[in-house]
TORVEXFI-105616 format. One line per field, with one value per residue (C-alpha): x, y, z; residue number from 1. Coordinates in Angstrom, 3 decimals, always signed. Layout:
BEGIN
c1 = [X / ...]
c2 = [Y / ...]
c3 = [Z / ...]
num = [NUM / ...]
//
This chain:
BEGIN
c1 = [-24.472 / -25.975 / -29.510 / -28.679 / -27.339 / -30.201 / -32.429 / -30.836 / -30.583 / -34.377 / -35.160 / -32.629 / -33.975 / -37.699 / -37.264 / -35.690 / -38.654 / -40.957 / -38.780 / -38.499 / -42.593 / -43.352 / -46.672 / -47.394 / -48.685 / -51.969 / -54.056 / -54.974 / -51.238 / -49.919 / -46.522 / -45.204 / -41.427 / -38.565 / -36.010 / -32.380 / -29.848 / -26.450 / -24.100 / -20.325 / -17.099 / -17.711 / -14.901 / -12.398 / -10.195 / -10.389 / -11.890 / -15.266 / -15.525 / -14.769 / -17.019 / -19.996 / -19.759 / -19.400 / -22.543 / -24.809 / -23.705 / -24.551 / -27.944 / -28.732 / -28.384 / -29.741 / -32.587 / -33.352 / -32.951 / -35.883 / -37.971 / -41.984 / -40.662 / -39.973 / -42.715 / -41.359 / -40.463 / -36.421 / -35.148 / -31.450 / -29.691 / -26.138 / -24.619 / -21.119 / -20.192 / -17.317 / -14.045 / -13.990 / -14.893 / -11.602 / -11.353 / -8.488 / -10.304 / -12.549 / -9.635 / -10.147 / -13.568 / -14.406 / -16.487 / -19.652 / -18.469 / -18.801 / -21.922 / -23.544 / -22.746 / -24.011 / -27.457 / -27.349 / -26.139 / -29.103 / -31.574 / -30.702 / -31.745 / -35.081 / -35.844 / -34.710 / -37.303 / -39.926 / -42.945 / -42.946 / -46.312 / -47.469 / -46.913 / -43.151 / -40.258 / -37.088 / -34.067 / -30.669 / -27.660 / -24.495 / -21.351 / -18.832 / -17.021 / -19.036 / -16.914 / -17.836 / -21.727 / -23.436 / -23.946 / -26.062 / -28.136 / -28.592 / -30.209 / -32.039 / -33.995 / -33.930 / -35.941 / -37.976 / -36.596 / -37.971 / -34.769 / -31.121 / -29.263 / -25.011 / -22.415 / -19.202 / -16.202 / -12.861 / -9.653 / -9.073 / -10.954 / -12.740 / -15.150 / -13.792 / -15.446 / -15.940 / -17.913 / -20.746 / -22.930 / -22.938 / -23.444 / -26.678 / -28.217 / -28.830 / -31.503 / -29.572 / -25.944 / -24.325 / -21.184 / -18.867 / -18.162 / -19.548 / -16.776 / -17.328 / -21.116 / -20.129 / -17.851 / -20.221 / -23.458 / -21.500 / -20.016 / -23.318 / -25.000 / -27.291 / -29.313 / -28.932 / -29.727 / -26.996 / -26.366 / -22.819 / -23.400 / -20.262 / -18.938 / -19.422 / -17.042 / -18.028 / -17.235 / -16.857 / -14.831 / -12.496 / -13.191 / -10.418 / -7.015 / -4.653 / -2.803 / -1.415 / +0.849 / +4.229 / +6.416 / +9.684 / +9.544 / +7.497 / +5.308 / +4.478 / +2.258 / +0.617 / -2.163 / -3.340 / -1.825 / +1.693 / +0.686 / +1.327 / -1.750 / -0.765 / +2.575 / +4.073 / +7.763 / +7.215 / +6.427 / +9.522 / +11.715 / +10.547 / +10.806 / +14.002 / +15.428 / +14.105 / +15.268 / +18.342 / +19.573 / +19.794 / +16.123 / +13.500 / +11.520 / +9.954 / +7.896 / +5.701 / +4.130 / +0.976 / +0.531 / +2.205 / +5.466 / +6.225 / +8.537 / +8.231 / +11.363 / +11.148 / +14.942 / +14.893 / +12.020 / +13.843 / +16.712 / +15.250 / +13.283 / +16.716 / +18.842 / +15.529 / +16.152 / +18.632 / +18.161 / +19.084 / +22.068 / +24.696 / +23.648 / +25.142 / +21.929 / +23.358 / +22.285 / +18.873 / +15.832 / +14.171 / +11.392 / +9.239 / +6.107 / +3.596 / +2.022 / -0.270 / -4.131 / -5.782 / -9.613 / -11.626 / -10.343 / -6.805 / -6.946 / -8.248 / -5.338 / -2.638 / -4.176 / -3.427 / -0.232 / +0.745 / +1.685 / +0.386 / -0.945 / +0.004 / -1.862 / +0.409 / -2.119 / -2.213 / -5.924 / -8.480 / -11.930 / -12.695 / -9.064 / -10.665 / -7.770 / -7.695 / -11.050 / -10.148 / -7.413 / -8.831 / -11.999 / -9.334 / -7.554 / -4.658 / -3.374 / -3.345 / -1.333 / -3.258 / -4.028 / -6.020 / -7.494 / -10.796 / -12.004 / -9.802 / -11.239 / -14.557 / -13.441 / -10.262 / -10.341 / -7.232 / -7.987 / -7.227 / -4.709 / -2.790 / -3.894 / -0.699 / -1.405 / -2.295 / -2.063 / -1.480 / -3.055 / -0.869 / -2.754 / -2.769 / -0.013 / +2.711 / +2.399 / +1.517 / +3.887 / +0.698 / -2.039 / -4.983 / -7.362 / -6.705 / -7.279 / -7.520 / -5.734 / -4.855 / -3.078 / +0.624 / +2.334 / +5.967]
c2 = [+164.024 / +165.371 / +164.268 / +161.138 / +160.822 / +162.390 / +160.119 / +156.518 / +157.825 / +159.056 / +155.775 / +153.390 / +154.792 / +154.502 / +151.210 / +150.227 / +152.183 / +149.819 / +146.766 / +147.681 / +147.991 / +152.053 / +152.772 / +155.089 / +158.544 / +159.715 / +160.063 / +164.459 / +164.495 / +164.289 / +165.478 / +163.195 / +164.454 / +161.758 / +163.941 / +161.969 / +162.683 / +161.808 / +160.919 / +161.597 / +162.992 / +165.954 / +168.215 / +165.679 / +165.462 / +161.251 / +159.411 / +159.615 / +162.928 / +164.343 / +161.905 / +162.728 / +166.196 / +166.176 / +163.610 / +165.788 / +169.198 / +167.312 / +165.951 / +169.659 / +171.170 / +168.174 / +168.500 / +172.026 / +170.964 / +168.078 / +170.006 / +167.999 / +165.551 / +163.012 / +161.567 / +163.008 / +166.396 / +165.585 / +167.117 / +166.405 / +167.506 / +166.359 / +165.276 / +165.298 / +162.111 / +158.859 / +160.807 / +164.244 / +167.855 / +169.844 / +173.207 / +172.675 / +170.727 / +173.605 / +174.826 / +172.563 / +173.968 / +176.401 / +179.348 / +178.149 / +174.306 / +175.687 / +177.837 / +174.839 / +172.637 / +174.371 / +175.104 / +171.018 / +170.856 / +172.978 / +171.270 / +167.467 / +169.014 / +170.776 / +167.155 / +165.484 / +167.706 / +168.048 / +166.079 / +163.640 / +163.154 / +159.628 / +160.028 / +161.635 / +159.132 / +159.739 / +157.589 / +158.018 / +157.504 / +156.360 / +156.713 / +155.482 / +152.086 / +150.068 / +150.227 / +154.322 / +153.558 / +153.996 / +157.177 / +155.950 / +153.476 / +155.703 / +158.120 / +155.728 / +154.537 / +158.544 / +159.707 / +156.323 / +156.399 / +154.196 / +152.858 / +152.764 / +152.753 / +152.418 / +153.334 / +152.351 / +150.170 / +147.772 / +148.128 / +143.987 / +140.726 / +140.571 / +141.816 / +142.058 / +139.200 / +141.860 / +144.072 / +141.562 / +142.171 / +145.590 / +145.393 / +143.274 / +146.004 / +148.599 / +147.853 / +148.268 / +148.707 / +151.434 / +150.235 / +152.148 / +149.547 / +146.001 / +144.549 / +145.615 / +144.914 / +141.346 / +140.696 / +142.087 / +140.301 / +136.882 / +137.801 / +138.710 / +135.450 / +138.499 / +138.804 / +142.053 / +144.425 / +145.435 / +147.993 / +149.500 / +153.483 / +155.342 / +157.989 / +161.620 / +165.034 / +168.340 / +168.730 / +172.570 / +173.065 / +170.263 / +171.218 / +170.450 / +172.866 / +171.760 / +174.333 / +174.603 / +171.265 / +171.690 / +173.704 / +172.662 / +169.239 / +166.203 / +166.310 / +163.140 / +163.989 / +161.551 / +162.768 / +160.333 / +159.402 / +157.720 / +154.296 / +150.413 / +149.984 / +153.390 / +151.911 / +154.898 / +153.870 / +151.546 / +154.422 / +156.216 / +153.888 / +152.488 / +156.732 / +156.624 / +153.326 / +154.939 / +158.452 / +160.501 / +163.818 / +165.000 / +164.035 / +167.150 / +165.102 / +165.826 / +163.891 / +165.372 / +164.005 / +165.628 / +163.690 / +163.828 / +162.645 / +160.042 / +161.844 / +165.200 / +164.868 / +163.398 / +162.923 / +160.585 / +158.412 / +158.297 / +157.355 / +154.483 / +153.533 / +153.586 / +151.209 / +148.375 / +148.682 / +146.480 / +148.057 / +151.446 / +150.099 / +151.768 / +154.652 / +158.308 / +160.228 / +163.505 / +161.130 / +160.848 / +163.163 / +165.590 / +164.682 / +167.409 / +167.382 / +168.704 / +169.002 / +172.527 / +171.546 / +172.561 / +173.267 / +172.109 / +174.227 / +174.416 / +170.615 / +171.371 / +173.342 / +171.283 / +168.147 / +170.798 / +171.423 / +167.799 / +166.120 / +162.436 / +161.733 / +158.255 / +156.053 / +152.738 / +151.247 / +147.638 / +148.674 / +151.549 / +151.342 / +153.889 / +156.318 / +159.805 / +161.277 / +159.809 / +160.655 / +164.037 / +164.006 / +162.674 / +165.512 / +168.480 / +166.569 / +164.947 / +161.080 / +159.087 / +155.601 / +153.517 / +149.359 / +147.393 / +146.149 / +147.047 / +150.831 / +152.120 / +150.232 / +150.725 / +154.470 / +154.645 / +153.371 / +153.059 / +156.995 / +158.201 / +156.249 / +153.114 / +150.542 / +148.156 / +144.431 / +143.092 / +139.821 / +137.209 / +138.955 / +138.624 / +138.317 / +141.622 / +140.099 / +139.752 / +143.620 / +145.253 / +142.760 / +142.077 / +139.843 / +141.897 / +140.557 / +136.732 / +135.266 / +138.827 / +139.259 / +142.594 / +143.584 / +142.847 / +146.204 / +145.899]
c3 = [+22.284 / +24.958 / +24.126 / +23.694 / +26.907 / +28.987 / +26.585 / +28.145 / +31.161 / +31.898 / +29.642 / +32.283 / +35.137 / +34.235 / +33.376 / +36.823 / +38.630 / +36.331 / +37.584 / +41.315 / +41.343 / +41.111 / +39.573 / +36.471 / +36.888 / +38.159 / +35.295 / +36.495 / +36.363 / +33.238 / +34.060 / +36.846 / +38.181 / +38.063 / +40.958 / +41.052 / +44.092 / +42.490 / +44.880 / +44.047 / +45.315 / +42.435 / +43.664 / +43.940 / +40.739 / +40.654 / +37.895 / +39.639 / +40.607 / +37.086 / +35.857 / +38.099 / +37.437 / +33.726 / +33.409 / +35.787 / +33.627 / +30.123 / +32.194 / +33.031 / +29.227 / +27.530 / +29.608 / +29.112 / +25.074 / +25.680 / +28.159 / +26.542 / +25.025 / +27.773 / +30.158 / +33.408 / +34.257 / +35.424 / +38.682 / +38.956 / +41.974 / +43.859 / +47.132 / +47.504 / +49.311 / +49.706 / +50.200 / +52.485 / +51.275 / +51.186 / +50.776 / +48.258 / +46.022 / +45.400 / +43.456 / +40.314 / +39.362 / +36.812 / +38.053 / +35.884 / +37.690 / +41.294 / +40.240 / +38.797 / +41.620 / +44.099 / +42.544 / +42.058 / +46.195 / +47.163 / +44.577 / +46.673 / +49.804 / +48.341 / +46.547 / +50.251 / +52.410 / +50.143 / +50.127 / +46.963 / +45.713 / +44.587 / +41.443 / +41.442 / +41.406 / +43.630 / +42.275 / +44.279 / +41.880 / +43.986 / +41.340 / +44.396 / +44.432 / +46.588 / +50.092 / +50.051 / +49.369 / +52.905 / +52.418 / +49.385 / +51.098 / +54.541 / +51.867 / +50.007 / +53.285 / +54.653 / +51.728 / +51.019 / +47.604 / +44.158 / +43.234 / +44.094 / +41.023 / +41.517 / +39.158 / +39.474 / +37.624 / +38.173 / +36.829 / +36.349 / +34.741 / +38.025 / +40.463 / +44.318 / +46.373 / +49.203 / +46.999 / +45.667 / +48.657 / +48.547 / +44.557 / +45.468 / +47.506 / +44.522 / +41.818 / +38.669 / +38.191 / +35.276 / +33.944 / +31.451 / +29.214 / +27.991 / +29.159 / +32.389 / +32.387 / +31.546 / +34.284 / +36.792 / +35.590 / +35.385 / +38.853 / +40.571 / +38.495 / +36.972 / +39.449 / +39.332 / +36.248 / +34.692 / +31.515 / +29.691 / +29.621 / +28.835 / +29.828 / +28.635 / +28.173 / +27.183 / +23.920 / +24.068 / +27.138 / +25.236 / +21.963 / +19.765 / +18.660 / +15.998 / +15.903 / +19.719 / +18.391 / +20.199 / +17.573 / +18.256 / +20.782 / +21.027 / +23.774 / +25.495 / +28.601 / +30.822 / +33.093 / +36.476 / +40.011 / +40.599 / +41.682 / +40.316 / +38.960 / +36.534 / +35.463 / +35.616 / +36.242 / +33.493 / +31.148 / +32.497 / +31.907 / +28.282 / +27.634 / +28.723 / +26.754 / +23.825 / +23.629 / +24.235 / +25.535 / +21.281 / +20.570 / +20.417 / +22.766 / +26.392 / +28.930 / +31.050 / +33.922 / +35.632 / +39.219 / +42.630 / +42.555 / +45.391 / +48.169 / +46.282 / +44.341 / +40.722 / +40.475 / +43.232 / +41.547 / +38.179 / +39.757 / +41.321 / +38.321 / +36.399 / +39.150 / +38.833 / +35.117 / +33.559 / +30.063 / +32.054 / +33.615 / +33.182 / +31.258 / +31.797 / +33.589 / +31.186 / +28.364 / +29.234 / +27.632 / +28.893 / +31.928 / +33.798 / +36.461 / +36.692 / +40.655 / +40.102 / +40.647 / +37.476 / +36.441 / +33.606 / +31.863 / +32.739 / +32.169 / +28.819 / +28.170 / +29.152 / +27.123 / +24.264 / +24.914 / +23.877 / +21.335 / +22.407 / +25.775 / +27.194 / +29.547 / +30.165 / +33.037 / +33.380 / +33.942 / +33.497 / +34.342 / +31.414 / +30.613 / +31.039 / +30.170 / +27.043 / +25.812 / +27.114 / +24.561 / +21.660 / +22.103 / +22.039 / +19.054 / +19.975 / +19.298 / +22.293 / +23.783 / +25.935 / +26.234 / +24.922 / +27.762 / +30.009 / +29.312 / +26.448 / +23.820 / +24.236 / +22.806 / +21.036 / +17.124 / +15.140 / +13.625 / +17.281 / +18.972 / +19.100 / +21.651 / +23.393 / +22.924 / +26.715 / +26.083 / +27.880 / +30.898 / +34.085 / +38.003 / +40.008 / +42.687 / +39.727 / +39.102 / +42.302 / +45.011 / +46.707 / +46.884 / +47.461 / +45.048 / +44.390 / +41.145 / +39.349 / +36.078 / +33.949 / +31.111 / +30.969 / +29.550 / +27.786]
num = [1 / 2 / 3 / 4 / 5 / 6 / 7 / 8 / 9 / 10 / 11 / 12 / 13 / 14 / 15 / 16 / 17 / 18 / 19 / 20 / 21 / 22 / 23 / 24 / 25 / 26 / 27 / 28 / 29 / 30 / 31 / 32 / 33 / 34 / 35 / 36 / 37 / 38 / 39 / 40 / 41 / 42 / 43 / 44 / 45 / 46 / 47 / 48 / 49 / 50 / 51 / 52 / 53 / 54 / 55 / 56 / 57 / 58 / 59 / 60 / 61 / 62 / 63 / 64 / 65 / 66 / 67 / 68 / 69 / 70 / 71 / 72 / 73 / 74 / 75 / 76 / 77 / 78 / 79 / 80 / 81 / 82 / 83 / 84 / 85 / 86 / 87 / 88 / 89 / 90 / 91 / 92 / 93 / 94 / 95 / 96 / 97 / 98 / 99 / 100 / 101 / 102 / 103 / 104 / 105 / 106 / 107 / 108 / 109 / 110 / 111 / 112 / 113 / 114 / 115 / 116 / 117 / 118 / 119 / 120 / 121 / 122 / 123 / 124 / 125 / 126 / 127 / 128 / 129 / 130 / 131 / 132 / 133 / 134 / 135 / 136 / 137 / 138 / 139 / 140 / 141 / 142 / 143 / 144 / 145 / 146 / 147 / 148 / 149 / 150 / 151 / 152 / 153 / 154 / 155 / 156 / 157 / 158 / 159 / 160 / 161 / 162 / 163 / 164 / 165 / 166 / 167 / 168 / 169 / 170 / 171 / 172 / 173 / 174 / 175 / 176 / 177 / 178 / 179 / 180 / 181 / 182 / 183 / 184 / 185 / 186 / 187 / 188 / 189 / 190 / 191 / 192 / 193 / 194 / 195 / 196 / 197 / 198 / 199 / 200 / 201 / 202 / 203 / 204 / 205 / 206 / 207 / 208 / 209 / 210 / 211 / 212 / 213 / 214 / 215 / 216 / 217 / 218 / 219 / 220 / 221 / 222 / 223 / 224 / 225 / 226 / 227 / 228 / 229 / 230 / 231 / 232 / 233 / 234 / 235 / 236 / 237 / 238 / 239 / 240 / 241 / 242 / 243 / 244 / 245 / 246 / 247 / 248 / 249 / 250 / 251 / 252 / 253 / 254 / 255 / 256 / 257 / 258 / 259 / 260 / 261 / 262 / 263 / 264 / 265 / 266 / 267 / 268 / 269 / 270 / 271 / 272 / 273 / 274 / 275 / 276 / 277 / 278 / 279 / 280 / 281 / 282 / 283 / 284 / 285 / 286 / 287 / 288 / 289 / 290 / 291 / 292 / 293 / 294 / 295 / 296 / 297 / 298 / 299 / 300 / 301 / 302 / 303 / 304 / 305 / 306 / 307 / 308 / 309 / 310 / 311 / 312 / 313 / 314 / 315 / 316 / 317 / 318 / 319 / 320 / 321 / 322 / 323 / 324 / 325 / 326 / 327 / 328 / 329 / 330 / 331 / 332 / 333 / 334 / 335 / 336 / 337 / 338 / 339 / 340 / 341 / 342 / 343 / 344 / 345 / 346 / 347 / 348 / 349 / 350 / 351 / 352 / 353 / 354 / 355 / 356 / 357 / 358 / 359 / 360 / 361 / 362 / 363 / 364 / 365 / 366 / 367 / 368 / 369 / 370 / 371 / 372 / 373 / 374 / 375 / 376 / 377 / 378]
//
């Protein structure tokens, strides 16, 4: 709930002011503020920037729920920063999004020119992966803040070698899942604090609709960008091995095609596939994509419009789009591996077997992290 979350939160961040040396509260001010600077790409429809901008909005009500009843007056605002500020990307928020975002723009840059008084707190929260955090740590020094506190995640059994020193400079690190926390404390010899928060989604904006099921055809709908790592072209192709033009059954893909032109990518996913070879393309079911840039709630709606949304990665940090799912209702197919089962039980979806775990250069034709291993996806 949203309570709980603002509760860790203020509690995690306290604690790391308490651990990086801030003092308590003057004792005529028995109301200290604790102001945050979140730094994200918000607007941006990745994994991070949905993220960020769902966890500051459940911040902002919960807060307003458990105004007294937490030691510091909390004074939240944001900073867009680690990938450019496009004018398209406005496109994917809500009106009440964009409304709320920019209050939380202007509130960073009242918290970064105001004067902080001794007993206020200023923590900067950098939810970037750690090549995009020097905008973080510029701020951090600009505005002489408490505590630098980064959030951020990693698709495989490993951390990135080039990422440890930059990991070293923040003062606690917010993972999604224990998993990950584990990785990262053994990597960084836990010397730096590390905690598992998960992730959050607004429970009315995906609240859930059984009865937009598909009528007539099966729905499977996959959500996320056309890369490797995503498996996409393996979920294509075990779609294709196991259906036929007769079956009620569609799949409907929601990312940029590579080249534009989808019957160009199925065909090549079909002449790698030696189960495919062969096979009359006027046999094969029914595949659609889906390019349009959609809001919150447009998202919302197309989750709903399924009857099972897949995620075949060979890793996820967390699988938004499957906890997006399960909140509006519907079944989900992920694996069982990283993020998705730190929220998917056997009630809501069926988790592949990983096992054994296969390095990053067997799926991806590249070496660019040695030694890393993730799931292996039949």
């Amino acid at each position: 709930s949203f309570s709980i979350i603002i509760i860790i939160i203020v509690s995690i961040i306290i604690g790391t002011i308490t651990a990086t040396g801030g003092t308590g509260a003057d004792m005529d001010d028995p109301r200290p503020v604790l102001s945050v600077i979140w730094v994200a790409p918000f607007v941006h429809a990745c994994g991070y920037g949905t993220e960020a901008l769902a966890t500051l909005r459940a911040i902002a009500a919960a807060a307003a729920m458990l105004d007294g009843r937490v030691e510091h007056e909390l004074v939240v605002g944001a900073l867009h920063g680690g990938l450019p500020l496009e004018v398209e990307h406005l496109a994917r928020l809500d009106n009440d999004e964009a409304v709320f975002l920019m209050a939380a723009l202007q509130q960073a840059e009242v918290i970064r020119r105001s004067h902080r008084p001794r007993s206020s707190r200023l923590v900067i929260v950098c939810h970037l992966p750690p090549p995009l955090w020097a905008t973080c740590s510029e701020l951090a020094d600009e505005t002489r803040a408490d505590a630098l506190v980064g959030r951020t995640m990693f698709e495989t059994d490993s951390v990135p070698e080039a990422w440890l020193a930059t990991l070293r400079s923040a003062d606690t690190l917010w993972l999604p899942t224990p998993h990950a926390a584990a990785i990262f404390a053994d990597a960084l010899d836990n010397h730096v604090p590390v905690e598992a928060l998960g992730q959050t989604v607004d429970m009315t904006l995906f609240a859930a609709s059984p009865d937009s099921l598909p009528e007539l055809d099966s729905v499977f709908l996959y959500v996320g960008r056309w890369t490797s790592r995503k498996n996409v072209a393996g979920l294509i192709a075990a779609y294709l091995a196991a259906f036929t033009e007769r079956d009620r059954v569609r799949l409907v893909l929601h990312t940029q095609v590579p080249g534009g032109s989808l019957d160009h990518a199925i065909a090549a996913i079909v002449a790698d596939s030696p189960a495919l070879a062969g096979r009359d393309q006027a046999t094969f079911p029914l595949i659609e994509a889906s390019t349009a840039v959609l809001s919150s709630q447009g998202m919302a709606e197309l989750l709903r419009s399924a009857s099972v949304v897949v995620l075949p990665s060979h890793g996820e940090g967390w699988g938004r789009p499957l906890m997006e799912a399960m909140a509006v209702g519907r079944p989900v197919v992920g694996v069982a591996f990283a993020g998705p089962p730190a929220f998917v039980t056997p009630d809501a979806g069926w988790l592949l077997d990983p096992h054994p775990l296969v390095s990053f250069a067997s799926t991806i034709g590249a070496d660019h992290y040695p030694g890393h291993r993730w799931a292996r996806v039949s």
